[in-house]
BALOBA-1460 file (C-alpha; in Angstrom, 3 decimals):
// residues 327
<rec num="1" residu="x" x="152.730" y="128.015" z="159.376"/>
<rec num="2" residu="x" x="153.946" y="126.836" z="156.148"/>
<rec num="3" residu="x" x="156.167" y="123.501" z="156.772"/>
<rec num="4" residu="x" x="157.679" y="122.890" z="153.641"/>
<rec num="5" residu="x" x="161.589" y="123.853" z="153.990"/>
<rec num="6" residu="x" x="163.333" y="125.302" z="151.393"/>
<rec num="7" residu="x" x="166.985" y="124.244" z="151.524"/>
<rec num="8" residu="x" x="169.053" y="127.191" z="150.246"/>
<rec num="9" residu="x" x="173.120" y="126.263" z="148.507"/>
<rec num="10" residu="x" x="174.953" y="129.333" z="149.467"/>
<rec num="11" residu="x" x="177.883" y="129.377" z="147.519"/>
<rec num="12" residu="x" x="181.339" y="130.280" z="149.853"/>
<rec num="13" residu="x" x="181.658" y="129.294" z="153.281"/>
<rec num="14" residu="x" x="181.531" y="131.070" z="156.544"/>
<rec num="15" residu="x" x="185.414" y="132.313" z="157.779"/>
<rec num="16" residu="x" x="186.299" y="134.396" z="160.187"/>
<rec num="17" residu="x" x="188.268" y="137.636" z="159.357"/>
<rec num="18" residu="x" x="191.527" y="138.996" z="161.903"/>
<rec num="19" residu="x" x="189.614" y="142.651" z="161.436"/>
<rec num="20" residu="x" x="187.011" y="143.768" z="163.845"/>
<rec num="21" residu="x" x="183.840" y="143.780" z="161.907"/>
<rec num="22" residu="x" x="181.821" y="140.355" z="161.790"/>
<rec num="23" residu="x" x="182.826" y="137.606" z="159.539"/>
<rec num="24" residu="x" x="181.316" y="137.719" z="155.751"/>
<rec num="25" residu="x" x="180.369" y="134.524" z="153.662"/>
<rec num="26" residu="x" x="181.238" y="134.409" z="150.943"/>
<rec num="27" residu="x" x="184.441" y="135.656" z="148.333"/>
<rec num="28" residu="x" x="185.136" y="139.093" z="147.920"/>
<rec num="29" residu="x" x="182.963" y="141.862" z="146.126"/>
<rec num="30" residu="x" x="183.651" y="140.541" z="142.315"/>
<rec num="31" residu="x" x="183.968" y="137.481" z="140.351"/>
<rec num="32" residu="x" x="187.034" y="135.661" z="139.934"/>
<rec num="33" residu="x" x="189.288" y="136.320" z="136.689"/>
<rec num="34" residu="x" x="187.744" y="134.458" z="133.886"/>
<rec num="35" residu="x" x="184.356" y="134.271" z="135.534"/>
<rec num="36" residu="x" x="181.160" y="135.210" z="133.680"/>
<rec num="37" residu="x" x="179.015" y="135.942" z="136.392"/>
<rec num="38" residu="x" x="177.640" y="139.974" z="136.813"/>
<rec num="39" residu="x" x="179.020" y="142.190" z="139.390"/>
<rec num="40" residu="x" x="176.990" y="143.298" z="142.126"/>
<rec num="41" residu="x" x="175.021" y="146.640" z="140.759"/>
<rec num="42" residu="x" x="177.222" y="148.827" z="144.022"/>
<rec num="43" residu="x" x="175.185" y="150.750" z="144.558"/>
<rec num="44" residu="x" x="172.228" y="149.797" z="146.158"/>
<rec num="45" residu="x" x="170.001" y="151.376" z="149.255"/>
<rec num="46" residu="x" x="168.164" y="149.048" z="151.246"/>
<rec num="47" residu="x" x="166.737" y="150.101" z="154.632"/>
<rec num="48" residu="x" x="166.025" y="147.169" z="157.517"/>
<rec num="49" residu="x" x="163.305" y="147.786" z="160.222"/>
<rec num="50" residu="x" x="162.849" y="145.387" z="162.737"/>
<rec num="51" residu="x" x="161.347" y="144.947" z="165.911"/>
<rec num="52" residu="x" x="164.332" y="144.357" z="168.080"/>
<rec num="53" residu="x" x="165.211" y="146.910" z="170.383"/>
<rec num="54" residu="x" x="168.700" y="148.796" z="170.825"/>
<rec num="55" residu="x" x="171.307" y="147.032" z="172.421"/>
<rec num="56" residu="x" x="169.693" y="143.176" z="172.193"/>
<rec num="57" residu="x" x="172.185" y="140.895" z="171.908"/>
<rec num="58" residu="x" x="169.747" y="138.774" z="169.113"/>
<rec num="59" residu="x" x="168.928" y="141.934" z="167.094"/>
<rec num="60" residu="x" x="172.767" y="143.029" z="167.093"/>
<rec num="61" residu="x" x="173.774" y="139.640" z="164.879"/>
<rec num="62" residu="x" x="170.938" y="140.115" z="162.720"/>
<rec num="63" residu="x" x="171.940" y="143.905" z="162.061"/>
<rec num="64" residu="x" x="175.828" y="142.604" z="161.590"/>
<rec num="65" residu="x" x="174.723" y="140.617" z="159.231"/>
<rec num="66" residu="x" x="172.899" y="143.192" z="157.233"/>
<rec num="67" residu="x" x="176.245" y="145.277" z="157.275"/>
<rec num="68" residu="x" x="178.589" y="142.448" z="156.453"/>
<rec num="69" residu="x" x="176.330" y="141.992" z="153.059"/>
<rec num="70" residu="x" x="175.966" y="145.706" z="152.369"/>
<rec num="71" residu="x" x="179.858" y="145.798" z="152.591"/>
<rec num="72" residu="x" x="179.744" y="142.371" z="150.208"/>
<rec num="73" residu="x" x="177.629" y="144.229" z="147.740"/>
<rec num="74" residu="x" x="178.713" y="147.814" z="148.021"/>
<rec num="75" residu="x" x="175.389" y="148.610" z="148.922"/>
<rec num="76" residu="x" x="174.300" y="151.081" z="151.816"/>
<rec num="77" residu="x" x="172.220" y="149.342" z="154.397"/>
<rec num="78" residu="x" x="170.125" y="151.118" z="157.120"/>
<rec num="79" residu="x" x="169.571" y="149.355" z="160.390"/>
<rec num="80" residu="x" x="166.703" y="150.711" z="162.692"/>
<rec num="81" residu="x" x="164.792" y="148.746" z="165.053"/>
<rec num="82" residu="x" x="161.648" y="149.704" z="167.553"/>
<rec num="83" residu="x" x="159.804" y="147.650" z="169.224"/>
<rec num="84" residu="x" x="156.357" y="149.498" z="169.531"/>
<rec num="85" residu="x" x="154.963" y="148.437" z="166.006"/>
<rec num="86" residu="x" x="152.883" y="151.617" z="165.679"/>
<rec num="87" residu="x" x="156.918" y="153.135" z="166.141"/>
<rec num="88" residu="x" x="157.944" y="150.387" z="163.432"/>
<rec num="89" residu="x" x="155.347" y="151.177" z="160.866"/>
<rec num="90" residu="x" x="156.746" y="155.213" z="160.687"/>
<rec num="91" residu="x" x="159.883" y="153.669" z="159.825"/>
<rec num="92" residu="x" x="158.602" y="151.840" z="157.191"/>
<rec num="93" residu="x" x="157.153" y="154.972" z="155.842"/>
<rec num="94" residu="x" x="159.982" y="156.629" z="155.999"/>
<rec num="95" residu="x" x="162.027" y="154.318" z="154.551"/>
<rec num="96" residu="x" x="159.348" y="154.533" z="151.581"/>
<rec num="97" residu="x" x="159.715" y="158.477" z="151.124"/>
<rec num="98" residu="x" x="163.110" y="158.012" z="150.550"/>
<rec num="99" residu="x" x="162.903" y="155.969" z="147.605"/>
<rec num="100" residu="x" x="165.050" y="153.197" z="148.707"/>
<rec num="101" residu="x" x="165.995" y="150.313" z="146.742"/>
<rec num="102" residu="x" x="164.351" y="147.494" z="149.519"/>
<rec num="103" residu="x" x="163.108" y="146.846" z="152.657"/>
<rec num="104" residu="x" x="164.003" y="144.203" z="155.049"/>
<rec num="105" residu="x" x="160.908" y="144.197" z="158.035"/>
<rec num="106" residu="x" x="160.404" y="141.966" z="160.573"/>
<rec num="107" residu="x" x="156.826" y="141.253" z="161.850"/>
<rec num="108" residu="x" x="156.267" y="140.475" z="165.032"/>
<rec num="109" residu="x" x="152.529" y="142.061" z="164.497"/>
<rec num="110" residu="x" x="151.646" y="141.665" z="161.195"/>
<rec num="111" residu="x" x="148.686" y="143.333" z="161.538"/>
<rec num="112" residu="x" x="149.985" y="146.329" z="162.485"/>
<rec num="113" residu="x" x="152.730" y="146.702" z="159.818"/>
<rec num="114" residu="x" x="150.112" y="145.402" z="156.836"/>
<rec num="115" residu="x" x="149.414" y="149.127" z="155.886"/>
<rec num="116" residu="x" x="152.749" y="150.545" z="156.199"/>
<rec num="117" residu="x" x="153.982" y="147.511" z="153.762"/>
<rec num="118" residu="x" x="151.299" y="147.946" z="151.002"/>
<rec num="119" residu="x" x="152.802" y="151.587" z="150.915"/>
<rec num="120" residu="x" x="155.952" y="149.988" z="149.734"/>
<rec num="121" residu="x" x="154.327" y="147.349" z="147.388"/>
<rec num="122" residu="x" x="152.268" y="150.376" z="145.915"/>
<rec num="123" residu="x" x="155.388" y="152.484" z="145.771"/>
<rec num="124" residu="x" x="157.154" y="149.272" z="144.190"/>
<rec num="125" residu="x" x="159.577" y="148.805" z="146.848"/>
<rec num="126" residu="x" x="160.474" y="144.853" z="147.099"/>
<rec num="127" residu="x" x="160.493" y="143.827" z="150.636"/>
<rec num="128" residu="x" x="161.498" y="140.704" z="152.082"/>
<rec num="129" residu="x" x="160.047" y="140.175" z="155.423"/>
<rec num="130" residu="x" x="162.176" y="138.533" z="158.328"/>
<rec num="131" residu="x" x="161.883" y="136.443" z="161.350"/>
<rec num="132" residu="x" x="158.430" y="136.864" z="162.338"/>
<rec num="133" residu="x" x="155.183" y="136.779" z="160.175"/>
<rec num="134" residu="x" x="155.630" y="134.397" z="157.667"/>
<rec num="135" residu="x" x="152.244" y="133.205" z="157.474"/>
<rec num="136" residu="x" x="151.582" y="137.092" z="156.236"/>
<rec num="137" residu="x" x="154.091" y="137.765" z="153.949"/>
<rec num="138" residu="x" x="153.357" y="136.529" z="150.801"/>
<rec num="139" residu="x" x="149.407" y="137.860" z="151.380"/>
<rec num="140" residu="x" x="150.864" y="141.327" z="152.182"/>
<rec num="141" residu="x" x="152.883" y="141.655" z="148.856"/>
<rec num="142" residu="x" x="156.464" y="140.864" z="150.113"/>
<rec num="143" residu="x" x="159.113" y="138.780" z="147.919"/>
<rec num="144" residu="x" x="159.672" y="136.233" z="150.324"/>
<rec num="145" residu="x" x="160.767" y="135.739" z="154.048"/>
<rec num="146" residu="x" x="163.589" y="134.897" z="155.485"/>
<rec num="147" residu="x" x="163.322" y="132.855" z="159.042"/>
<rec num="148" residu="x" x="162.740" y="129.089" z="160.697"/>
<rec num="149" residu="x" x="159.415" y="128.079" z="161.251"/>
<rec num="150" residu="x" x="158.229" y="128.788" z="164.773"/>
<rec num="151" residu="x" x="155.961" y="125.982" z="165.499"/>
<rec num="152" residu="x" x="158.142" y="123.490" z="163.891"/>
<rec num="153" residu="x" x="160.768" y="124.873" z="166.189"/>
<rec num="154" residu="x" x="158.488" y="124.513" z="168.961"/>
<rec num="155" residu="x" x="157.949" y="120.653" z="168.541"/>
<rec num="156" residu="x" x="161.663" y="120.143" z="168.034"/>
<rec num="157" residu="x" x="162.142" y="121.776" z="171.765"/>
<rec num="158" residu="x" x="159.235" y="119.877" z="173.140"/>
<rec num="159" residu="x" x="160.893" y="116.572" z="171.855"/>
<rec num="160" residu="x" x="163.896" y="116.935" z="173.048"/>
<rec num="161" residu="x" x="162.857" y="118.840" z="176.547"/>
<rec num="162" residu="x" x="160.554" y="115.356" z="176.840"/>
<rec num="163" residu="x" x="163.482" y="113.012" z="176.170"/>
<rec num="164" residu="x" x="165.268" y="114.895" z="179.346"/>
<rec num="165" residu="x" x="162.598" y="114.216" z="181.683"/>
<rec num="166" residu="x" x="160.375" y="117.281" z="181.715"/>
<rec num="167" residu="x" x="156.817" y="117.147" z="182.520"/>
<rec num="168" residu="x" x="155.821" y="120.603" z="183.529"/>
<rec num="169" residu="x" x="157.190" y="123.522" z="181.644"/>
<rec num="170" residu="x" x="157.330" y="127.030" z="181.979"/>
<rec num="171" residu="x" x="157.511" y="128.767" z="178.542"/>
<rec num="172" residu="x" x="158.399" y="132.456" z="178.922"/>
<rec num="173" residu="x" x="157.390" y="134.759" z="176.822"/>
<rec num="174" residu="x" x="158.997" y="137.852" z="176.440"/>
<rec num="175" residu="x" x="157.531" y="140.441" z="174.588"/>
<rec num="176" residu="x" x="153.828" y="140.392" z="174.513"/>
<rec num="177" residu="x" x="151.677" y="140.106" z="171.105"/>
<rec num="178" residu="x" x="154.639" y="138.705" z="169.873"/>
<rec num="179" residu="x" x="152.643" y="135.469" z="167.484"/>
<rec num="180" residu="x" x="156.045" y="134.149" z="166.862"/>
<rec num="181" residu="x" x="156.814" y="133.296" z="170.625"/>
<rec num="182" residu="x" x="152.766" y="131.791" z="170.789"/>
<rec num="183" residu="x" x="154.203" y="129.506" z="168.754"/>
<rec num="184" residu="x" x="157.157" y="128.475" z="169.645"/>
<rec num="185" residu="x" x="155.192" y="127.415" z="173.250"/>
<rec num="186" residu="x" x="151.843" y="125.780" z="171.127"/>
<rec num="187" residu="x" x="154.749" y="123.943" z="169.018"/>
<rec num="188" residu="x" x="156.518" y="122.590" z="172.446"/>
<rec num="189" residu="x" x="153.385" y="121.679" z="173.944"/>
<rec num="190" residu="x" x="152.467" y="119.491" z="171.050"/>
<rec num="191" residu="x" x="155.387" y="117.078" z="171.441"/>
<rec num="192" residu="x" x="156.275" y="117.578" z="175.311"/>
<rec num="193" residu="x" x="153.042" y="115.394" z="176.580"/>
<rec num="194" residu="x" x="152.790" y="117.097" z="179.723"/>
<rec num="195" residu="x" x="151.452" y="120.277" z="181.004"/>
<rec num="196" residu="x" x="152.932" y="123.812" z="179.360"/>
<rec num="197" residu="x" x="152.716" y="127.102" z="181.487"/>
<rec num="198" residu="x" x="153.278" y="130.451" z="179.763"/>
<rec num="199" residu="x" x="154.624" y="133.187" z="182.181"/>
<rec num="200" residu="x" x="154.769" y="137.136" z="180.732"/>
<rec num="201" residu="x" x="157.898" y="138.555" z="181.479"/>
<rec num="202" residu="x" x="159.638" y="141.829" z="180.101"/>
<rec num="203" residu="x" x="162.778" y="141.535" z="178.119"/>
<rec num="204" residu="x" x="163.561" y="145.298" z="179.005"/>
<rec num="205" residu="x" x="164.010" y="144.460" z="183.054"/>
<rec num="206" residu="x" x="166.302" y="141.320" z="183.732"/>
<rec num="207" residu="x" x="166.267" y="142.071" z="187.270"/>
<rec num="208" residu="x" x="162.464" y="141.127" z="187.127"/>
<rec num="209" residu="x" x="162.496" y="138.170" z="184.816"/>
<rec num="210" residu="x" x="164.971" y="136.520" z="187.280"/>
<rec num="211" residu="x" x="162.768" y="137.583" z="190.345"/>
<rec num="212" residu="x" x="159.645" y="136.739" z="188.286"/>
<rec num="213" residu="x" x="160.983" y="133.066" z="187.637"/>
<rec num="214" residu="x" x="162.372" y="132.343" z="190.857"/>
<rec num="215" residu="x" x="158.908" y="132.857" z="192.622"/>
<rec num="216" residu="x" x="157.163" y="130.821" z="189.758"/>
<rec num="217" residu="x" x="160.136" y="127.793" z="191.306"/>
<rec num="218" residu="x" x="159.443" y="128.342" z="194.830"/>
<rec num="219" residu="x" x="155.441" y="128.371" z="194.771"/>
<rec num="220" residu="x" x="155.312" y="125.287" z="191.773"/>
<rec num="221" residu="x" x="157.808" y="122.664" z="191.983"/>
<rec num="222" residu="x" x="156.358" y="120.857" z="189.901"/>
<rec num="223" residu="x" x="157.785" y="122.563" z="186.969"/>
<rec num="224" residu="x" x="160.899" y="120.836" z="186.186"/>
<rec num="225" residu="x" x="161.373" y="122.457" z="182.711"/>
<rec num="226" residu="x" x="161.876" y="126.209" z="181.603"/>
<rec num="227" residu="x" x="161.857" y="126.736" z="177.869"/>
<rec num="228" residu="x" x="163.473" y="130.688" z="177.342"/>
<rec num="229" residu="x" x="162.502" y="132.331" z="173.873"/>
<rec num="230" residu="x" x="165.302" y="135.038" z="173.992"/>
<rec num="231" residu="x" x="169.060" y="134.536" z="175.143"/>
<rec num="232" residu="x" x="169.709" y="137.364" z="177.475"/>
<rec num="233" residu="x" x="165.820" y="135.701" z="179.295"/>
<rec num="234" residu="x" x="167.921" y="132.420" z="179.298"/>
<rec num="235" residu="x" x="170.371" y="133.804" z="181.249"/>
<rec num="236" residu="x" x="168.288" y="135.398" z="183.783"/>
<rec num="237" residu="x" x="166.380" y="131.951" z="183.898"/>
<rec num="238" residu="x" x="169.621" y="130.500" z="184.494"/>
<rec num="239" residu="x" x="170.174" y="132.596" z="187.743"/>
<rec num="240" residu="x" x="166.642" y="131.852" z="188.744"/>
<rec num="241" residu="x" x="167.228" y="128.365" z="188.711"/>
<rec num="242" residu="x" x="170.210" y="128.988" z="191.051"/>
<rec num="243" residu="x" x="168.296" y="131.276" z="193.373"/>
<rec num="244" residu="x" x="165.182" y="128.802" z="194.132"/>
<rec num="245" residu="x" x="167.518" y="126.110" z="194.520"/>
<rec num="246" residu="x" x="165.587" y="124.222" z="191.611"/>
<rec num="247" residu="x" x="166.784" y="121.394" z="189.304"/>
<rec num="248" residu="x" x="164.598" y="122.402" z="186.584"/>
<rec num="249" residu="x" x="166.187" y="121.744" z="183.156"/>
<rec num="250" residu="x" x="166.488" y="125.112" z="181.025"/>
<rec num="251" residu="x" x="166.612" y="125.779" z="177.522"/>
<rec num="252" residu="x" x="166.432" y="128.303" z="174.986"/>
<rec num="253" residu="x" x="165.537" y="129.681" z="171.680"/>
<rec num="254" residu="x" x="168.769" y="131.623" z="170.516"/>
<rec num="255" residu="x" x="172.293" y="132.103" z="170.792"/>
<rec num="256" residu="x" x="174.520" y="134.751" z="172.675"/>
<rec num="257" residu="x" x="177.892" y="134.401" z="174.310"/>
<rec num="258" residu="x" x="176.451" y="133.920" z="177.636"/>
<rec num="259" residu="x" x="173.804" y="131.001" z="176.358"/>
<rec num="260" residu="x" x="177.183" y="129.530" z="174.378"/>
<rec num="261" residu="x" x="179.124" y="129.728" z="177.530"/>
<rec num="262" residu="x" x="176.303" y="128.181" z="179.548"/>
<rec num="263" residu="x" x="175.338" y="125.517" z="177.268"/>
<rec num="264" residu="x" x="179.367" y="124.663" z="177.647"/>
<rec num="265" residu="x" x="178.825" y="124.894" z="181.695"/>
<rec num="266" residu="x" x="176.152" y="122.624" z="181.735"/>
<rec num="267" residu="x" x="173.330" y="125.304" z="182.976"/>
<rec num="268" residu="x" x="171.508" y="125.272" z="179.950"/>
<rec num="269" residu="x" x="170.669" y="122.092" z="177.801"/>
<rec num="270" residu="x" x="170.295" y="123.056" z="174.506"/>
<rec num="271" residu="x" x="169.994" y="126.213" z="171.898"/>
<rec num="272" residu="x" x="166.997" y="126.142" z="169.623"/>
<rec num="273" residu="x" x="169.146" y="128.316" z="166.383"/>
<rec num="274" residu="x" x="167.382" y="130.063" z="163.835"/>
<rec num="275" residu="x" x="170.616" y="131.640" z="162.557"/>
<rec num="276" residu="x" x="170.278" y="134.925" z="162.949"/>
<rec num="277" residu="x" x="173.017" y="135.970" z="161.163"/>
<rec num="278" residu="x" x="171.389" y="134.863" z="157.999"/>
<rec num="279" residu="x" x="168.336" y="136.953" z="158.461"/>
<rec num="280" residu="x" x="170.387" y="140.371" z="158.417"/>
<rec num="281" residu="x" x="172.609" y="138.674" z="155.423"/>
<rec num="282" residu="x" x="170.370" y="136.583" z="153.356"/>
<rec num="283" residu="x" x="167.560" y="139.593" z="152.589"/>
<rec num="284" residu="x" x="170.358" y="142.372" z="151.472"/>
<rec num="285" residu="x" x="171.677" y="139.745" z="149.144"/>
<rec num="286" residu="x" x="168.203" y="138.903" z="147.840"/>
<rec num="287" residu="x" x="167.335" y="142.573" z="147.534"/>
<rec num="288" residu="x" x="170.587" y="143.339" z="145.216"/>
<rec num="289" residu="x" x="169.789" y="140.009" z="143.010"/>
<rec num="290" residu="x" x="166.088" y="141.413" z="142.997"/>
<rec num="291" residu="x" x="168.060" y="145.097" z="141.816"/>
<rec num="292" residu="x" x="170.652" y="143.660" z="139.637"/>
<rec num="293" residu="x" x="168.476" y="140.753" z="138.024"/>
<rec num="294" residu="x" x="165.146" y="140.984" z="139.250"/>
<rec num="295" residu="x" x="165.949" y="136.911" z="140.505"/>
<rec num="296" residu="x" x="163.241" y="135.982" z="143.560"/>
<rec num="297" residu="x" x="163.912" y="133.036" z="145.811"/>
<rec num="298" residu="x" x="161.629" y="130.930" z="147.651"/>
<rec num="299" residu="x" x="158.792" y="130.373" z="145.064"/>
<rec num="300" residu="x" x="156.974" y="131.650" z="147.117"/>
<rec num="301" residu="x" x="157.632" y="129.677" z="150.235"/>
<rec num="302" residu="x" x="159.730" y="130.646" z="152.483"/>
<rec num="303" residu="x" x="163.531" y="130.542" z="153.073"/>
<rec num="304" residu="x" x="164.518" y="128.756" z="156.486"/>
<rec num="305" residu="x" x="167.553" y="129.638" z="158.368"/>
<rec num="306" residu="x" x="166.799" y="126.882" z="160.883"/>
<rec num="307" residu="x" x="166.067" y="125.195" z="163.495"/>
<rec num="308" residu="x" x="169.404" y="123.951" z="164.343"/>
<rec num="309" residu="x" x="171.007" y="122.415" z="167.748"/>
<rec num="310" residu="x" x="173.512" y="123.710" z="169.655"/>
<rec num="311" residu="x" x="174.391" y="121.300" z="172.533"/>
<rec num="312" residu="x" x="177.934" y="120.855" z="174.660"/>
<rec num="313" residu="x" x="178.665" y="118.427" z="171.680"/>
<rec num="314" residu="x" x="179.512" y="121.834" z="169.546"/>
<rec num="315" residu="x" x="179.171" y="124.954" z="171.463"/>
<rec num="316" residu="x" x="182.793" y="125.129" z="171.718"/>
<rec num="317" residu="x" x="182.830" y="125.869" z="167.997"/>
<rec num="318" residu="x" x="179.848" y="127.702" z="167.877"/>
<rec num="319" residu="x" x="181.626" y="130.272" z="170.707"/>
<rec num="320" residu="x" x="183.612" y="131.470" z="169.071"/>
<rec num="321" residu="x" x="181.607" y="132.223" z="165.766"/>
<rec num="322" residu="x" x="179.496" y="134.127" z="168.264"/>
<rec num="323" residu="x" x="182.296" y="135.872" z="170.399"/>
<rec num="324" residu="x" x="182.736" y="137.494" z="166.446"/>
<rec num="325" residu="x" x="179.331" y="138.161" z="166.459"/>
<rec num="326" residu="x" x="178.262" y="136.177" z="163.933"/>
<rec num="327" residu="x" x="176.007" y="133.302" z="165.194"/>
């Protein structure tokens, strides 16, 4: 992983509008009276594939984001997401036949999406590559990625999971081939200085993750930690915890209302944030720059939208930035 952050200004702030679409950074659509600064082109058509599936709570702020920039930028901004990257890479392809302005991908598999994306580089398509995958994005042609650095992430957990107490973790991963979530548990295990246990669980059945961690409580108690990758596992952790009568300290990569709530409750320690929000937003405003101006950012590094904290110290902020559906 690269570990050299790129600090991005973006110029607005973050407010929260009385209508019922998700906040947008930012001013309006054009420049202030008197300002010499272009207008957005209008009238772009950018098309974002990721590998979130329908209805995830993580994936939904990501794809609000997207929206809340097309409707900044006038542009029209397809969200599809599939989690089966053989799925993923015929939406890529699609997206390509239709000519569109960009592509926003994430890559949980690189290696499955690398042909599907050199289609669009051949086809000169700019895409800017999200969340997962950094390591590949540059090599496979794309204009820069958007997303936090995984193992960094990782160590930050492991510090602060270490400072609590915690000497034998469970780190459960979610959705399997997933390198991001590898190393998110290498990058905790680094820093924790005790023993890290990865248990395979399946985002799609709750029921099971719950079931799956309370046995894992009652037949090892010497796990004291759980470290969830995805909020909606968090919060079946969470009930596990309850069910084995454990005192195991939980926390989590990314935000929902429930983790916001819980973190607030005291069930759940801490929130590793990656901003999610940014990583629908930040690529739809890159693509129109890229359209309007042919600007890049990153220099070929990439652009991190975390890790940040969120603690009881200021998840009663954070709730309700993520009751609008924007964190």
């Amino acid at each position: 992983m690269r570990r050299t952050p790129i600090v991005l200004a973006l110029f607005g702030a973050l407010t929260l509008s009385g209508c019922s679409t998700p906040a947008e950074p930012g001013a309006q659509g054009t420049p202030a009276a008197g300002s010499s600064a272009p207008a957005a082109g209008g009238d772009g058509n950018f098309a974002v594939i990721t590998h979130g599936a329908p209805g995830d709570a993580f994936w939904d702020v990501v794809k609000n984001g997207a929206e809340a920039a097309g409707r900044r930028y006038g542009a029209t901004v397809t969200y599809q997401g599939d989690g089966d990257p053989a799925k993923q890479s015929q939406l890529i392809d699609q997206a390509v036949s239709k000519e569109v302005d960009g592509i926003v991908v994430s890559m949980a598999n690189p290696d499955a999406l690398k042909e599907a994306i050199g289609k669009a580089v051949a086809a000169k398509i700019p895409v800017v590559t999200i969340n997962s995958g950094s390591d590949s994005s540059k090599a496979f042609g794309a204009i820069t990625h958007v997303g936090q650095s995984e193992d960094v992430a990782g160590r930050g957990a492991g510090e602060q999971l270490k400072a609590a107490g915690v000497t034998k973790l469970l780190c459960v991963i979610h959705e399997a081939g997933n390198v991001g979530l590898d190393q998110r548990c290498k990058g905790a295990e680094e820093t924790l200085g005790g023993t890290v246990e990865r248990l395979q669980v399946d985002v799609s059945n709750l029921a099971d993750v719950t079931s799956k961690v309370t046995a894992k409580l009652q037949s090892d108690q010497q796990v004291n930690g759980i470290l969830a990758l995805n909020p909606a596992v968090a919060v079946a952790a969470r009930d596990a915890v309850a069910d084995a009568g454990s005192k195991a300290k939980l926390a989590t990569f990314d935000l929902s209302a429930d983790v916001v709530a819980a973190i607030k409750d005291g069930e759940i320690m801490f929130a590793v944030d990656q901003q999610q929000y940014l990583q629908g937003y930040l690529p739809i405003t890159f693509l129109t720059l890229y359209k309007d101006n042919l600007n890049t950012v990153g220099g070929g590094l990439p652009v991190n939208t975390g890790p940040g904290f969120v603690t009881r110290d200021n998840a009663e902020q954070v709730a309700k930035l993520a009751e609008a559906g924007t964190r």
